[in-house]
N, C-alpha and C positions, 0 to 999 in steps of 0.2 A: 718343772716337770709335773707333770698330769695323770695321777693314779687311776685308770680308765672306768676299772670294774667299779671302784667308789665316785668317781667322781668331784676328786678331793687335790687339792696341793701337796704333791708327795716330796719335792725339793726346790728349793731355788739358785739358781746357781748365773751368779754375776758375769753378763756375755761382753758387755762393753758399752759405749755411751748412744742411746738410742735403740738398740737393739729393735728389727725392723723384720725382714726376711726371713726365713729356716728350711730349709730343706736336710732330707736326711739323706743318707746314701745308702744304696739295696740293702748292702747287710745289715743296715741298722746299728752300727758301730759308731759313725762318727754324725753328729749337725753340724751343720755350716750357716751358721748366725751373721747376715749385716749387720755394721753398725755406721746409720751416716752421720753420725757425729765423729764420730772415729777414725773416718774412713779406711776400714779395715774389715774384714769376714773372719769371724774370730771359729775355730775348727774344736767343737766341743765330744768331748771323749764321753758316750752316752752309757758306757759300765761305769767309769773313774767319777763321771758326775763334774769333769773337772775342764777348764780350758786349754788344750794340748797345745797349740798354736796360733799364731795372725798372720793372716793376710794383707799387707798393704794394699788396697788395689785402687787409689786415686778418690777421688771426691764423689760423697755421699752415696755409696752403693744401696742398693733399694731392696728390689727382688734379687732371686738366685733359684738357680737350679740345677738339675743334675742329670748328665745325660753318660751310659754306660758307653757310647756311641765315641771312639778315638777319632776327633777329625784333623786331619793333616794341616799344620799351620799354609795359610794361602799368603801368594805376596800381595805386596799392597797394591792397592787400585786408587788412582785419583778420579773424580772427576769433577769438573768444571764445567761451570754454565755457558753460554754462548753469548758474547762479548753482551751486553748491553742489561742481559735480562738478570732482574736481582737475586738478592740473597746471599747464601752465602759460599766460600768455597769449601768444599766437603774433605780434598786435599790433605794429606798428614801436615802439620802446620798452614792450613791456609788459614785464611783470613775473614775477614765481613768483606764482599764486594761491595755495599750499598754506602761507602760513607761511613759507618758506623765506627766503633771503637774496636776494631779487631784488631789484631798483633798487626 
């Protein structure tokens, strides 16, 4: 934590391995720290100075942000390339189309 008016270290406070990303949320209550080491978004309590919760959310999370904006979960969408032309398939479990080492 960053004492602004001095410009000085005013706490440190252990977020998790890597610590990467932060975003705060409006009220200023809570950060929301990646860690891609971790892979987890660790939810820091910005009075308590302390870590309230983790987030598992899969392999090396980077950036993060925060939008006050609710948007409705959508279903999913495949799509796939047309027979011949490469890459890969974007599909919830697809695969490598070219050959490669895909599932």
């Amino acid at each position: 934590m960053i004492d602004t008016e001095r410009f000085a270290v005013a706490a440190t406070v252990e977020t998790g391995k890597g610590a990467h990303g932060i975003v705060i949320d409006p009220s200023s209550r809570h950060a929301y720290v990646t860690n891609p080491y971790g892979d987890d978004v660790a939810v820091l309590d910005l009075q308590e100075l302390r870590v309230v919760a983790r987030v598992r959310v899969g392999d090396k999370p980077n950036g993060v942000s925060f939008s006050p904006v609710l948007v409705r979960q959508q279903p999913p969408v495949a799509i796939k390339a047309p027979e011949g032309v490469g890459g890969h398939d974007a599909s919830p479990g697809g695969g490598d189309t070219h050959g490669g080492n895909g599932p």
